[in-house]
N, CA, C and O of each residue as an XYZ file, in Angstrom:
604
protein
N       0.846     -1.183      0.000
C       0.000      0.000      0.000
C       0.887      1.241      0.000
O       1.730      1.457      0.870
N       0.609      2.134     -1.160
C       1.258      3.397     -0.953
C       0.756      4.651      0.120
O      -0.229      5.350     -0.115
N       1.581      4.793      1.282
C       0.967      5.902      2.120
C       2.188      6.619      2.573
O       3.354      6.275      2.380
N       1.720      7.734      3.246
C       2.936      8.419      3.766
C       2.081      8.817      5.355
O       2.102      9.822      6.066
N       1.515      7.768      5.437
C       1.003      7.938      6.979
C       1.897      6.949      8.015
O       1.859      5.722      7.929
N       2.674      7.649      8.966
C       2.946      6.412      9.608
C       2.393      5.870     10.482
O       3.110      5.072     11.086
N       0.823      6.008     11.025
C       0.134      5.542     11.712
C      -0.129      4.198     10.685
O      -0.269      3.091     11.205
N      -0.193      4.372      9.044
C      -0.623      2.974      8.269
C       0.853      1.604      8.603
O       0.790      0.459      9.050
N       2.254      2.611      8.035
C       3.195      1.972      7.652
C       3.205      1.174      8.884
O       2.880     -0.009      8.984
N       3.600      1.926      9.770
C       4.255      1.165     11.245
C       3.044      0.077     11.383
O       3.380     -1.106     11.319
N       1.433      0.434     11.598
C       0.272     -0.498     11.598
C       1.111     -2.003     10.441
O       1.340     -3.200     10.613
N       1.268     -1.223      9.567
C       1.284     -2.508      8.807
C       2.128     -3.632      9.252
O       1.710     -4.782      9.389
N       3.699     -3.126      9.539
C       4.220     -3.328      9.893
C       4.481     -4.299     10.996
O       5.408     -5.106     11.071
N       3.568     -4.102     11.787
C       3.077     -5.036     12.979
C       2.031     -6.467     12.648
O       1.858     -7.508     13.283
N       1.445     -5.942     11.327
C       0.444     -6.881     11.100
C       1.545     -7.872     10.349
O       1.178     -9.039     10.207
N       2.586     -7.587      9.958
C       3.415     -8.493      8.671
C       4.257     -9.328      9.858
O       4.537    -10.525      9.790
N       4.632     -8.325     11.079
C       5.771     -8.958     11.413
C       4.881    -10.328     12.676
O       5.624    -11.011     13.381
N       3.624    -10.483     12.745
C       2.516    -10.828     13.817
C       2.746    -12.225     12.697
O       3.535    -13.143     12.920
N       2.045    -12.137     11.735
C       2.062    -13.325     10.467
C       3.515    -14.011     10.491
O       3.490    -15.239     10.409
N       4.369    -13.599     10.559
C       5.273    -13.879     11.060
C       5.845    -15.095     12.034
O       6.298    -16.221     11.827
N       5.578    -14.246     13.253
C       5.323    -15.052     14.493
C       4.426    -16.090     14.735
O       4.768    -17.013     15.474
N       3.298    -16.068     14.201
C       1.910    -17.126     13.684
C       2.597    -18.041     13.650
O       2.446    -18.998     14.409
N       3.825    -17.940     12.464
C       4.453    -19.230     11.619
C       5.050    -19.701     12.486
O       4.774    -20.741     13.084
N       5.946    -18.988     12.660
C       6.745    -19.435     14.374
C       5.968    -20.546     14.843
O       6.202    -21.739     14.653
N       4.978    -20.004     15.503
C       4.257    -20.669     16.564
C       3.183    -22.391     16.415
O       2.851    -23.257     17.225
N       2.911    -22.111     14.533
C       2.113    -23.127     14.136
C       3.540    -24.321     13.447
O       3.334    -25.492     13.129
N       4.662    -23.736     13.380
C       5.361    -25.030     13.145
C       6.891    -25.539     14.333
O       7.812    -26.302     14.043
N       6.682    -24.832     15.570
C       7.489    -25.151     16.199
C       7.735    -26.728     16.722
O       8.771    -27.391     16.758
N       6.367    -27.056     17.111
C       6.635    -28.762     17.237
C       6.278    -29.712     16.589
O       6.002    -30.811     17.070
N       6.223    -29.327     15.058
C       6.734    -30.293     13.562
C       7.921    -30.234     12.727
O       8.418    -31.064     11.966
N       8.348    -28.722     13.144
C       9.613    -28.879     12.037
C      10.673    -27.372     12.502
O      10.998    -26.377     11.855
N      10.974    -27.830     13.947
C      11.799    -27.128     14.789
C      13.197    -26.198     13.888
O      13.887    -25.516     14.645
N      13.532    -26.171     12.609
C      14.255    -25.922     11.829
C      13.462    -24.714     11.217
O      13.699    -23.529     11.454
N      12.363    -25.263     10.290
C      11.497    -23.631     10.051
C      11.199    -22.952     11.150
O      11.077    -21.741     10.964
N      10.990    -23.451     12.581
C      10.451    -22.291     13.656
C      11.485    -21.964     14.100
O      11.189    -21.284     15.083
N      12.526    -22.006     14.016
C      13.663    -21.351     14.283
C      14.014    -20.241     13.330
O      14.610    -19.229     13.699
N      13.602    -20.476     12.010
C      14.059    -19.591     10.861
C      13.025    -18.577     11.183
O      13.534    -17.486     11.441
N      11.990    -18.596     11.233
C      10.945    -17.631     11.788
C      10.769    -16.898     12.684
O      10.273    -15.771     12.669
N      11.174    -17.506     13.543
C      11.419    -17.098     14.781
C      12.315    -15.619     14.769
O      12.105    -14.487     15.204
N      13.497    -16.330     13.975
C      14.692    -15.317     13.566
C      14.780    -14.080     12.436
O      15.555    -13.124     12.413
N      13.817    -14.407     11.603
C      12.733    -13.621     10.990
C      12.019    -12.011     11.778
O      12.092    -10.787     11.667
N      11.391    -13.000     12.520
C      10.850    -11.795     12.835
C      11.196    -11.128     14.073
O      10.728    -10.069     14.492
N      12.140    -11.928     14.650
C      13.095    -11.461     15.782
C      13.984     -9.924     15.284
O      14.225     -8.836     15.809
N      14.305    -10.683     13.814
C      15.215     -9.224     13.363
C      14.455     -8.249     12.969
O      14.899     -7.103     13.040
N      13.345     -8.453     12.543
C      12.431     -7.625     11.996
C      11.974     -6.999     12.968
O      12.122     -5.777     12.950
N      11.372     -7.539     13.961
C      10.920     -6.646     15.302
C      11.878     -5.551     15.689
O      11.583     -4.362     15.812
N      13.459     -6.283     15.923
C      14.168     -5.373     16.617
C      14.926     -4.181     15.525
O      15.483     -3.143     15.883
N      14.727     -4.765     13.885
C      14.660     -3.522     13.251
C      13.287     -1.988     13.467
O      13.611     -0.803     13.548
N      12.120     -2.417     13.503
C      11.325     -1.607     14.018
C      11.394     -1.209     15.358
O      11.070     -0.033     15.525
N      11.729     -1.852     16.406
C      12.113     -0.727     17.786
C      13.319      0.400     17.346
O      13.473      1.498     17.881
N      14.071     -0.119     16.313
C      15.232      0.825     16.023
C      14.779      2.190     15.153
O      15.329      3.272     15.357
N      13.705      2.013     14.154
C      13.126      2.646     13.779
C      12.645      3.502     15.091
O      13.293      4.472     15.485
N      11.795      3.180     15.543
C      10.904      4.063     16.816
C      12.041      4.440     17.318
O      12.439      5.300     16.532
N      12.982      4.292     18.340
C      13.634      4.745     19.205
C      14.529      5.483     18.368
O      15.010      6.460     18.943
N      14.914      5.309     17.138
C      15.985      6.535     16.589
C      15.628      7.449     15.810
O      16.244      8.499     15.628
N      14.458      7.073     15.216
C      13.885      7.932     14.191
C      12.559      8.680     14.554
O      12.458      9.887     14.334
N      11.577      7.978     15.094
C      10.566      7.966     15.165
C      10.405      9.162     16.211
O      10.156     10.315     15.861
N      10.588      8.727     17.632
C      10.458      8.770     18.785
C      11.197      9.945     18.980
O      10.653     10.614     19.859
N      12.403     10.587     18.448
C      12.788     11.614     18.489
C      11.892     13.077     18.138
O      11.651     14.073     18.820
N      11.565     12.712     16.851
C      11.074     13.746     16.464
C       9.879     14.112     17.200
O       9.728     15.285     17.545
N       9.009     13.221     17.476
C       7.745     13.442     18.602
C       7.819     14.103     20.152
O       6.911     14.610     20.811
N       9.651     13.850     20.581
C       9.911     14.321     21.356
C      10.328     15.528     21.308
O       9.934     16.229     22.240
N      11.081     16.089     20.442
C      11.384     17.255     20.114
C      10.183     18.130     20.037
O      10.504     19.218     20.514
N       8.794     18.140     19.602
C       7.793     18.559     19.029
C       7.115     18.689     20.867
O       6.600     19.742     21.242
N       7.234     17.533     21.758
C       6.340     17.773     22.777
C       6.997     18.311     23.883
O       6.344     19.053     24.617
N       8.749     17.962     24.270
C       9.200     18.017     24.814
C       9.262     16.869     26.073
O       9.737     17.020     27.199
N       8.594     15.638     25.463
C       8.379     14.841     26.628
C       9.252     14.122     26.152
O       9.336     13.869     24.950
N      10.289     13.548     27.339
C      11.464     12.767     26.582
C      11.513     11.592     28.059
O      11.943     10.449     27.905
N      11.263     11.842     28.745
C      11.919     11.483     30.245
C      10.538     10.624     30.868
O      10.415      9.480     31.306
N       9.827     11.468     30.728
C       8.133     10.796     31.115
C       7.483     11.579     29.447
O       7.729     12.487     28.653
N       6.147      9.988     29.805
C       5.008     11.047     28.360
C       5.190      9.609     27.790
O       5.829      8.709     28.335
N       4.546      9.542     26.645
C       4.701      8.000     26.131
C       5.407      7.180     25.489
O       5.138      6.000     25.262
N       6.536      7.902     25.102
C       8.115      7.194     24.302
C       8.924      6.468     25.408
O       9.604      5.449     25.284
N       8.669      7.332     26.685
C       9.707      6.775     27.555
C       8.997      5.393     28.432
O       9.554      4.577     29.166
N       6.852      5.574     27.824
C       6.747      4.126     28.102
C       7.029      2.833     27.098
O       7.249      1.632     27.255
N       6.933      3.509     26.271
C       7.327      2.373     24.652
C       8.165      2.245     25.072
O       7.978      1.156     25.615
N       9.750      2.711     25.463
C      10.968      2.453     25.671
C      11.226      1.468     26.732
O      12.158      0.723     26.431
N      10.746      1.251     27.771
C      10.483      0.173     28.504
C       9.799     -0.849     28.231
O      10.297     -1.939     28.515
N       8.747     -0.814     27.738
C       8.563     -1.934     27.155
C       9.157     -2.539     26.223
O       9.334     -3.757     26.183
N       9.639     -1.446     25.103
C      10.908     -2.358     24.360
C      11.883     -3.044     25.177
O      12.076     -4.222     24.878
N      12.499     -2.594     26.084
C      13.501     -3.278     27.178
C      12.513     -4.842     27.252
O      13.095     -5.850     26.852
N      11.558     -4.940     27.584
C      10.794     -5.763     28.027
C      10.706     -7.003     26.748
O      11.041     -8.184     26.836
N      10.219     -6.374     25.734
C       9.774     -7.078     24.229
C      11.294     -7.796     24.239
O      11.365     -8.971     24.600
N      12.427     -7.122     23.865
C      14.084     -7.524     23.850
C      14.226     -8.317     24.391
O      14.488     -9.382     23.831
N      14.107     -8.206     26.140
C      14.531     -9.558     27.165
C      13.267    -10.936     26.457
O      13.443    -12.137     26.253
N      12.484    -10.364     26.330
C      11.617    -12.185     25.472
C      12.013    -12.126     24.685
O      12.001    -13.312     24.357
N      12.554    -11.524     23.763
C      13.491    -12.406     22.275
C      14.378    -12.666     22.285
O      14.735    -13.499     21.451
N      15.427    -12.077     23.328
C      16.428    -12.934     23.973
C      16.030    -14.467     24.504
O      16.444    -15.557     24.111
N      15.196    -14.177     25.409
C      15.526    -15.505     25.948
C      14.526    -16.725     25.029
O      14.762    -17.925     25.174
N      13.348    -16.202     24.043
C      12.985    -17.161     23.666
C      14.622    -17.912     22.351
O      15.081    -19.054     22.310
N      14.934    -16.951     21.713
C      16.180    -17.478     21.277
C      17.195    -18.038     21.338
O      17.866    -18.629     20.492
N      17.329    -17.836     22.458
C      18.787    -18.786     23.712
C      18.079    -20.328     23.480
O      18.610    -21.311     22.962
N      16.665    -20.197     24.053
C      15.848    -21.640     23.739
C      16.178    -22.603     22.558
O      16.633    -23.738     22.420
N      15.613    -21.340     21.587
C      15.589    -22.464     20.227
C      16.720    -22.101     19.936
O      16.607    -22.151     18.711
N      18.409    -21.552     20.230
C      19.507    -22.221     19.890
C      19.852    -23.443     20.187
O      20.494    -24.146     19.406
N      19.340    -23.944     21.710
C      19.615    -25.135     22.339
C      18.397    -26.480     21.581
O      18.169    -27.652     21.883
N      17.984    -25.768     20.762
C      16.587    -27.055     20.427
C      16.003    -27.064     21.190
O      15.734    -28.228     21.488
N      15.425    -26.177     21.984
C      14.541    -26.355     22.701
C      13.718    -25.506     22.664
O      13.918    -24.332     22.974
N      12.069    -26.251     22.057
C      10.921    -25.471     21.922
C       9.685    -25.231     23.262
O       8.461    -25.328     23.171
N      10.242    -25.006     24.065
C       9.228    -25.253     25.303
C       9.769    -23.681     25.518
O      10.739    -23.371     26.209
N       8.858    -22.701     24.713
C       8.875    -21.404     24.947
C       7.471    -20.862     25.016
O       7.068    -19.856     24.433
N       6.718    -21.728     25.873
C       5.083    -21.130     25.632
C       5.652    -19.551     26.578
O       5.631    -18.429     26.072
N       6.097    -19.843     27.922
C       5.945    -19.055     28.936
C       6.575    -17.597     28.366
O       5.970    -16.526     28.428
N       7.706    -17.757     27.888
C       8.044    -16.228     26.864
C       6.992    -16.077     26.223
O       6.229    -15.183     26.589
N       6.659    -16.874     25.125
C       5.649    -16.735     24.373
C       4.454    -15.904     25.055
O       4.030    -14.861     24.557
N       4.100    -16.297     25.889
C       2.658    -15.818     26.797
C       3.325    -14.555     26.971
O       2.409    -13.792     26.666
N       4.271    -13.850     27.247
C       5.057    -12.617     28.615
C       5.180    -12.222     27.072
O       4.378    -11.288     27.058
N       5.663    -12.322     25.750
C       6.168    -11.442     24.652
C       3.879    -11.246     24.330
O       3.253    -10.237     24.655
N       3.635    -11.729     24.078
C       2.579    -11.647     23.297
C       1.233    -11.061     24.258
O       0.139    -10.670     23.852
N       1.608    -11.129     25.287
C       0.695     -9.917     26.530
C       1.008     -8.637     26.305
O       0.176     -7.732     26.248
N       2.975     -8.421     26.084
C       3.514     -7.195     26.008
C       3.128     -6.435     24.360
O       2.608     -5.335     24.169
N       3.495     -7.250     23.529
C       2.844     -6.802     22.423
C       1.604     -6.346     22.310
O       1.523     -5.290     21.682
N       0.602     -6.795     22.714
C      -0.357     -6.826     22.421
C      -0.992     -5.124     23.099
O      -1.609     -4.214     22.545
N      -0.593     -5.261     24.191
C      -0.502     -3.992     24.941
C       0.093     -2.937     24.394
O      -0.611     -1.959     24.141
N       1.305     -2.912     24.137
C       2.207     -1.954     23.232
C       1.520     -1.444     22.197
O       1.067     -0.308     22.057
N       1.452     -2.941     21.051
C       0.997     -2.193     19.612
C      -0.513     -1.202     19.764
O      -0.847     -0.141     19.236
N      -1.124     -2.029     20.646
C      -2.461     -0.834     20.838
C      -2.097      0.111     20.839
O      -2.180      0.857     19.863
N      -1.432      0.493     22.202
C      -1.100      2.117     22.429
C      -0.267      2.726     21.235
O      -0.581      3.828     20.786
N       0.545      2.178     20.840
C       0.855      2.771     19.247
C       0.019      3.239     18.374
O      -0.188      4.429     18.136
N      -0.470      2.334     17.890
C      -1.444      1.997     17.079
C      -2.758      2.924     17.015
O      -3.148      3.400     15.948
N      -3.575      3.199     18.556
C      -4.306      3.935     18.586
C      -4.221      5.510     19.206
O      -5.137      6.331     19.221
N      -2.762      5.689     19.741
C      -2.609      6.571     20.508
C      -1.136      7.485     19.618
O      -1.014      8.577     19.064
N      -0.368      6.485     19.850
C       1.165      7.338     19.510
C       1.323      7.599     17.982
O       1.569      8.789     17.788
N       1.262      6.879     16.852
C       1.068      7.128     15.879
C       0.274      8.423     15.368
O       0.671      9.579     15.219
N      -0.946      7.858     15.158
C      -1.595      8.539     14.886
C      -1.614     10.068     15.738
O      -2.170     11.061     15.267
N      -1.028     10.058     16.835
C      -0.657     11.550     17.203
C       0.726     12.083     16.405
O       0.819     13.308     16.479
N       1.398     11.690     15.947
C       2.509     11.884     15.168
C       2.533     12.314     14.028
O       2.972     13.371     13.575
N       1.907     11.218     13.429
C       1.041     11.557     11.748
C       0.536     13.539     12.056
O       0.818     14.618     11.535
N      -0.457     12.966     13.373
C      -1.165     14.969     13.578
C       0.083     15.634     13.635
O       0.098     16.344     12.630
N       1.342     15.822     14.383
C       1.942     16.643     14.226
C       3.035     16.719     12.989
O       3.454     17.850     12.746
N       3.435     15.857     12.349
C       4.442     16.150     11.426
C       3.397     16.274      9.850
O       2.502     15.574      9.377
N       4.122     17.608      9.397
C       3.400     17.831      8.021
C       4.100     16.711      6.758
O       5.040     15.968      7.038
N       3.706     16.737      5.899
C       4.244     16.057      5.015
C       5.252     15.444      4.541
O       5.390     14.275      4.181
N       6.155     16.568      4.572
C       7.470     16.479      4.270
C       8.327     15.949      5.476
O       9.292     15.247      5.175
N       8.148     16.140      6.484
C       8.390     15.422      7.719
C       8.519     13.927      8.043
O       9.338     13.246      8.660
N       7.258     13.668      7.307
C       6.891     12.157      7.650
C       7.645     11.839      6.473
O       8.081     10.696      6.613
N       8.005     12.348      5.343
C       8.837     11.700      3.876
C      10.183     11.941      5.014
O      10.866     10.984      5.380
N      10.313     12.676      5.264
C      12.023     12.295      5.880
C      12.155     10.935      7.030
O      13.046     10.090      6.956
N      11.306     10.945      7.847
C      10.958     10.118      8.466
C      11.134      8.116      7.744
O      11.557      7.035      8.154
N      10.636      8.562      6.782
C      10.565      7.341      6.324
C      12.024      6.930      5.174
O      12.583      5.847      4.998
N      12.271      8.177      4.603
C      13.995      8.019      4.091
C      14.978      7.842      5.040
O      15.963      7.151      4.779
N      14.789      8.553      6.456
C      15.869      7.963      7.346
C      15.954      6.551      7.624
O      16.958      5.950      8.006
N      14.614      5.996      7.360
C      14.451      4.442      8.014
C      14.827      3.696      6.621
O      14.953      2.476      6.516
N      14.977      4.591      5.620
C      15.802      3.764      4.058
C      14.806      3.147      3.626
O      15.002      2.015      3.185
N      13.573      3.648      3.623
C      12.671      2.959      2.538
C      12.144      4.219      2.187
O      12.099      5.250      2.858
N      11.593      3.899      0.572
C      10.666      5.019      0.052
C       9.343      4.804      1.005
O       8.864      3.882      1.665
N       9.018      6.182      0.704
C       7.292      6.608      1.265
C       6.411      5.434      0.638
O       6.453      4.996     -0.512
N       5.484      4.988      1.859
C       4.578      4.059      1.539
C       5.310      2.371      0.953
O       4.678      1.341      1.189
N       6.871      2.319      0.089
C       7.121      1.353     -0.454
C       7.006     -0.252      0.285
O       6.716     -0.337      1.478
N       7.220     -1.282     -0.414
C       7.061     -2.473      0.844
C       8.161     -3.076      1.703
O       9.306     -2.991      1.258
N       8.051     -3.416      2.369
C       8.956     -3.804      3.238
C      10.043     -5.359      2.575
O      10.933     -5.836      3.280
């Protein structure tokens, strides 16, 4: 989809990297080799998008509100700490072959789920309101993709 909204991109973003994790999860105890590749998939992919938010994103919203310390980046930012330590440790797992990662699983996918909302319905889309056009095109060249292009 072509947009230069990043309330869509980042949305999308979450929905691609979720499909993702699905896979993960529907072939971990048949074919421990693809759920590892998936796993690792969207492990990098996730922690490419916190990098997005926290270097690109998250700045400029802060600059604009002045909330850097408290306000809602500095709660995304903890929870990224949070999201990180479960992809750490579900990964340590399936280096060892070992798929008995419901309990991360449960602690990553509570935190997500929580997170992307507040993104999703709150932080974004307040962002999109403050940056004009050309803003959000820089926004999205710093992160090295064209406006709207696919991932």
């Amino acid at each position: 989809m072509k947009t230069d909204s990043i309330a869509v991109y980042f949305q999308d973003d979450h929905t691609r990297l979720e499909a993702i994790y699905h896979e993960f999860q529907a072939v971990k105890h048949t074919d421990p080799a693809r759920a590892a590749a998936c796993f690792a998939e969207f492990k990098a992919g996730l922690e490419r998008h916190i990098v997005w938010e926290e270097e690109i994103l998250f700045p400029g919203f802060e600059s604009r509100t002045g909330m850097r310390d408290a306000g809602p980046t500095a709660v995304m930012r903890m929870e990224h700490a949070r999201i990180k330590q479960f992809l750490h440790d579900i990964a340590q797992k399936l280096a060892q072959h070992d798929v008995a990662t419901d309990a991360e699983e449960a602690g990553l996918q509570q935190t997500l789920a929580d997170h992307n909302w507040k993104e999703e319905q709150i932080l974004y889309p307040a962002i999109d309101d403050m940056l004009p056009p050309a803003d959000r095109h820089g926004v999205f060249a710093r992160m090295g993709v064209a406006t709207g292009a696919a991932r």
